[in-house]
C-alpha beads as a LAMMPS data file, in Angstrom:
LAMMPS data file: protein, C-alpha beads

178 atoms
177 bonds

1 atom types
1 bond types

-500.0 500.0 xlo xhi
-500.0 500.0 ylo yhi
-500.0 500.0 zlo zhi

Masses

1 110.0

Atoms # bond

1 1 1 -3.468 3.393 -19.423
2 1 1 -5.909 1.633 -16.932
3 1 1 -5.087 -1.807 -15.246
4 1 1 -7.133 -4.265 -12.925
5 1 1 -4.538 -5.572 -11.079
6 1 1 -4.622 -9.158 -9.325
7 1 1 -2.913 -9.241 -5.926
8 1 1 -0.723 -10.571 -5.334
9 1 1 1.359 -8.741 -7.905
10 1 1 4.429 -10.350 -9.775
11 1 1 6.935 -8.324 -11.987
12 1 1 4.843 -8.619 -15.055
13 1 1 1.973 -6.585 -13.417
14 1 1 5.074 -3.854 -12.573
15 1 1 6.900 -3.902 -15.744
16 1 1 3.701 -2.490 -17.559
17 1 1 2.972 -0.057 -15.549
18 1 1 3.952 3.529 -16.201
19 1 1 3.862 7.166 -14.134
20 1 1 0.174 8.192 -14.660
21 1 1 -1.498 4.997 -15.420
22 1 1 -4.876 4.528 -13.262
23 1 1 -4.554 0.838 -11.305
24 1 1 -7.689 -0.861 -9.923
25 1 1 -6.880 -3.813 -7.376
26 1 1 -8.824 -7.162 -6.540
27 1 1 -7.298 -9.672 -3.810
28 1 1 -5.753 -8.991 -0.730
29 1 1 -3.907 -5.432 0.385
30 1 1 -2.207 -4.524 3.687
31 1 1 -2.378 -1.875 5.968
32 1 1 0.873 -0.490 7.246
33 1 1 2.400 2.440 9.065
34 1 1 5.066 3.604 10.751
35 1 1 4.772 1.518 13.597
36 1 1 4.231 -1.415 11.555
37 1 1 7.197 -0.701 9.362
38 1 1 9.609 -0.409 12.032
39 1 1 8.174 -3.759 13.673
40 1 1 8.730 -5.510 10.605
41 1 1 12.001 -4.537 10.064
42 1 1 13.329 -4.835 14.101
43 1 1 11.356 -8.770 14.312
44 1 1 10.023 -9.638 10.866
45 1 1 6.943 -9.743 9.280
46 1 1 3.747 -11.202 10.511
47 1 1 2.994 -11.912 6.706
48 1 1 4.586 -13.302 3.961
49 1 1 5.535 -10.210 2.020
50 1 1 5.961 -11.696 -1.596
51 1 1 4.101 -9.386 -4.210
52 1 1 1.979 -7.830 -1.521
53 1 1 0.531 -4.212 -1.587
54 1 1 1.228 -2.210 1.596
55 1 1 -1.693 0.563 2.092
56 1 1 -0.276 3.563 3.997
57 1 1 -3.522 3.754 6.047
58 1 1 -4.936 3.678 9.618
59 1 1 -8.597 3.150 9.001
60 1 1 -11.363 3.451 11.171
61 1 1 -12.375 0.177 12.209
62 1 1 -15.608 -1.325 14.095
63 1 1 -15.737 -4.613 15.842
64 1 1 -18.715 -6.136 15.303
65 1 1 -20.814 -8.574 18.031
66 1 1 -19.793 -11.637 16.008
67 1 1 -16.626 -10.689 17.087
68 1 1 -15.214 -9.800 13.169
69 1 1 -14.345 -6.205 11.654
70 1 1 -15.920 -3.537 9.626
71 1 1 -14.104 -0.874 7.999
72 1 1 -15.963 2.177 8.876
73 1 1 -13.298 4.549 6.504
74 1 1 -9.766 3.894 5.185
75 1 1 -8.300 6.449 3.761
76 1 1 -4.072 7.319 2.628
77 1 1 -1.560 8.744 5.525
78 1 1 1.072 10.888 4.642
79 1 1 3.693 7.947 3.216
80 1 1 6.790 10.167 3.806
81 1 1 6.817 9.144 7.526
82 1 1 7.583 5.754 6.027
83 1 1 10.598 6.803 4.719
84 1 1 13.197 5.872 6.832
85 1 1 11.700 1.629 6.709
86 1 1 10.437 1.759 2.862
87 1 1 13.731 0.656 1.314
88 1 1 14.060 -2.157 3.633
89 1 1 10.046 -2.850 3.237
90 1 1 10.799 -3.359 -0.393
91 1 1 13.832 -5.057 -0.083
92 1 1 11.451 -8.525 1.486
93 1 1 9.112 -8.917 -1.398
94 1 1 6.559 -5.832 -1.210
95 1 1 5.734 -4.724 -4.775
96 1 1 3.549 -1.976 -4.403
97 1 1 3.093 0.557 -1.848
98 1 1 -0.389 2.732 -1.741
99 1 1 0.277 6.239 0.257
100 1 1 -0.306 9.902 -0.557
101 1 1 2.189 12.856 -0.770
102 1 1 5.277 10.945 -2.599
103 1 1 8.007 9.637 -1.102
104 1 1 12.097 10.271 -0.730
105 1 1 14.615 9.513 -3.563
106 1 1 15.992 6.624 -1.621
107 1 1 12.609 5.238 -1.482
108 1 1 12.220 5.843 -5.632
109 1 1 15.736 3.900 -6.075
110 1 1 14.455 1.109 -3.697
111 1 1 11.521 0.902 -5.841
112 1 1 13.844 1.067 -8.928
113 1 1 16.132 -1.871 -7.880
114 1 1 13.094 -4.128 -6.183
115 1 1 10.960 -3.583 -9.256
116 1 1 7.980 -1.721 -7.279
117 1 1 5.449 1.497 -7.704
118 1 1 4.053 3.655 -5.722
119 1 1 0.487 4.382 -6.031
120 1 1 -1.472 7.236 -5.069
121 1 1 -4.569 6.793 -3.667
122 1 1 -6.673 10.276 -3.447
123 1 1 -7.305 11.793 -0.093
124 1 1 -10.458 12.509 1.172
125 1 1 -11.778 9.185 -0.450
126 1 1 -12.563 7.393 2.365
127 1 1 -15.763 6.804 2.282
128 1 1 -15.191 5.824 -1.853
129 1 1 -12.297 3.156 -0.878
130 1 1 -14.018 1.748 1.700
131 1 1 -16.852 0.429 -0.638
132 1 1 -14.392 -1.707 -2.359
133 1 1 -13.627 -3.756 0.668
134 1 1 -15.676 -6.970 1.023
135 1 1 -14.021 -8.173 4.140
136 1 1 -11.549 -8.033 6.708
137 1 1 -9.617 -11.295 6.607
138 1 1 -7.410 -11.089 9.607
139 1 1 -5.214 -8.441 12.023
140 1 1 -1.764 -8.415 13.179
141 1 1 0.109 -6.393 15.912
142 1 1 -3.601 -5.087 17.512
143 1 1 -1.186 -4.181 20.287
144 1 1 0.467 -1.117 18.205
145 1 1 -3.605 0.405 18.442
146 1 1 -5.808 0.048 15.418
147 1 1 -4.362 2.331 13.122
148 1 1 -1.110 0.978 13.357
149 1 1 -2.076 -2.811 13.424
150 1 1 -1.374 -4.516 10.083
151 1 1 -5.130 -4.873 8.842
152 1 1 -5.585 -8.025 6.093
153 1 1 -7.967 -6.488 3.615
154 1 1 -10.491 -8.578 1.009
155 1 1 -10.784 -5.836 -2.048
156 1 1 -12.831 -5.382 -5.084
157 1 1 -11.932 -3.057 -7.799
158 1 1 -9.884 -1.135 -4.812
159 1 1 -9.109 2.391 -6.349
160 1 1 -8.635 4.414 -8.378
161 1 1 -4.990 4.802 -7.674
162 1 1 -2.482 6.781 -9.897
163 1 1 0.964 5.263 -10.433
164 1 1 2.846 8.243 -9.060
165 1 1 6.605 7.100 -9.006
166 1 1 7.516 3.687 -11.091
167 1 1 10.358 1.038 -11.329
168 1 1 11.329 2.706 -14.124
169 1 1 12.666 5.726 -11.768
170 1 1 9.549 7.963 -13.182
171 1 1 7.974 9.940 -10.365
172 1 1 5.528 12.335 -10.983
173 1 1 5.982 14.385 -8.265
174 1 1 9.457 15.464 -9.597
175 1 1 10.399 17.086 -13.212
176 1 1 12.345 14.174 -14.933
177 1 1 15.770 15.393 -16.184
178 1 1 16.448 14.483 -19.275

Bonds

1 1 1 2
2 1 2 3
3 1 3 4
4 1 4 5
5 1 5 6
6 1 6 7
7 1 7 8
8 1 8 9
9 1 9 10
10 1 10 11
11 1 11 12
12 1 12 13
13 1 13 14
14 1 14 15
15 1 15 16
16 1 16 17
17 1 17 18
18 1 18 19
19 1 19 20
20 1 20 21
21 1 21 22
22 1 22 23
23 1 23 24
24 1 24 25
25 1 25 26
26 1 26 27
27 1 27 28
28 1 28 29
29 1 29 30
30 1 30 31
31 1 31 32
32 1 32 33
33 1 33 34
34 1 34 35
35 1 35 36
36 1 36 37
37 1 37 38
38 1 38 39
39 1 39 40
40 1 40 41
41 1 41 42
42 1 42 43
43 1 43 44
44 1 44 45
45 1 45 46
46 1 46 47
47 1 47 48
48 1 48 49
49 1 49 50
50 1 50 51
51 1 51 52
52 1 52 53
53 1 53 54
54 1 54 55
55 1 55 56
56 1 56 57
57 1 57 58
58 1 58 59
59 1 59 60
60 1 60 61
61 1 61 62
62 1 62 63
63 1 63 64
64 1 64 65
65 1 65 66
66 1 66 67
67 1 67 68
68 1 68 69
69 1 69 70
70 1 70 71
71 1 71 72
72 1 72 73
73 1 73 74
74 1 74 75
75 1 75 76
76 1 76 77
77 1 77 78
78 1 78 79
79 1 79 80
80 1 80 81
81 1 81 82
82 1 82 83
83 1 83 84
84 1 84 85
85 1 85 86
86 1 86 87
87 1 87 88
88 1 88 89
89 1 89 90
90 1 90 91
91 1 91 92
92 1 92 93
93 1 93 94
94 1 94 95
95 1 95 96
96 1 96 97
97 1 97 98
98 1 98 99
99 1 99 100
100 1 100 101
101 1 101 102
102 1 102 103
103 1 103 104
104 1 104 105
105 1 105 106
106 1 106 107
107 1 107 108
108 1 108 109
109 1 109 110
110 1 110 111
111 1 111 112
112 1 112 113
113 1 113 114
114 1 114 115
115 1 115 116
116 1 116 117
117 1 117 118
118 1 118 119
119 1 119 120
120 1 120 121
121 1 121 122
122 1 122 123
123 1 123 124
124 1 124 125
125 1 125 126
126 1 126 127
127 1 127 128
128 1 128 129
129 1 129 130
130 1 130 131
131 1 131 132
132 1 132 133
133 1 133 134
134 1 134 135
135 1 135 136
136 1 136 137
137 1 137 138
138 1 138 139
139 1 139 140
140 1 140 141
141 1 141 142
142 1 142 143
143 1 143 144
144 1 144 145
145 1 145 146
146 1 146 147
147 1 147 148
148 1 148 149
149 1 149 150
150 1 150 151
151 1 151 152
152 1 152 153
153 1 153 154
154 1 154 155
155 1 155 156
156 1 156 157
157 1 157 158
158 1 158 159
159 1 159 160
160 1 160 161
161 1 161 162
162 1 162 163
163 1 163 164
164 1 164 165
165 1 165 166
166 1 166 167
167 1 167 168
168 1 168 169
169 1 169 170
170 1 170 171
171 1 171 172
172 1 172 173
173 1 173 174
174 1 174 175
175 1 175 176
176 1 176 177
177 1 177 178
């Protein structure tokens, strides 16, 4: 199946999706690394992160003279170096997660018992994803550098993005048992 997807998401926009649906997004998403998952777990979030989408991304950002942000290229990081935080992550609100590469198994129960996917966003798309941002809204943490800073992104039809592992404990990347 295909969904456009609202943000922020709420467990009815989770509990219909399914491993290998396509998922388009329109609202707000969030940048966030490694850096910016530990921070958030050691002091908190800078955000309120009910039904919020976490992008695994450091994009490539230009300040402009009026003194706002362009996205230049955003692309997916490798979300496995997320794993130790992810759980936790989850655990305040988050209900989806955009990375590449999969993630750990207790990352797929976290998204199990928090009622969350994780969506894969194709590499080397950069230039594709960064077309469906209209604006940046705001930035937190500039002080990690600005591919770790949690970036506040205005999105349009953000995607495609394949649901890769969902709350149903589905994951793609591994051979259900059955």
């Amino acid at each position: 199946m295909e969904y456009e997807l609202n943000t922020p998401l709420n467990d009815e926009d989770i509990n219909k999706l399914e491993a290998g649906d396509t998922v388009y997004l329109t609202g707000k998403i969030f940048t966030a690394r490694d850096s910016a998952h530990k921070r958030i777990i050691d002091s908190s979030a800078p955000i309120d992160l009910e039904g919020v989408v976490l992008f695994h991304a450091g994009p490539i950002i230009r300040k402009k003279d009026d003194d706002n942000y362009e996205i230049v290229a955003i692309g997916p990081t490798t979300s496995m170096r997320m794993n130790p935080y992810e759980p936790e992550v989850l655990s305040m609100g988050v209900k989806a997660i955009v990375g590449k590469g999969g993630m750990d198994d207790n990352t797929q129960k976290a998204l199990v018992e928090n009622n969350c996917v994780f969506l894969t966003a194709v590499g080397g798309c950069a230039a594709l994803y960064v077309n469906s941002i209209k604006k940046v809204d705001s930035v937190n943490w500039l002080d990690l550098g600005m591919p770790e800073a949690i970036w506040e992104l205005d999105v349009e039809c953000f995607g495609p993005l394949i649901v890769t592992m969902d709350s149903k404990d589905n994951n793609l990347y591994k051979r259900n048992k059955e």
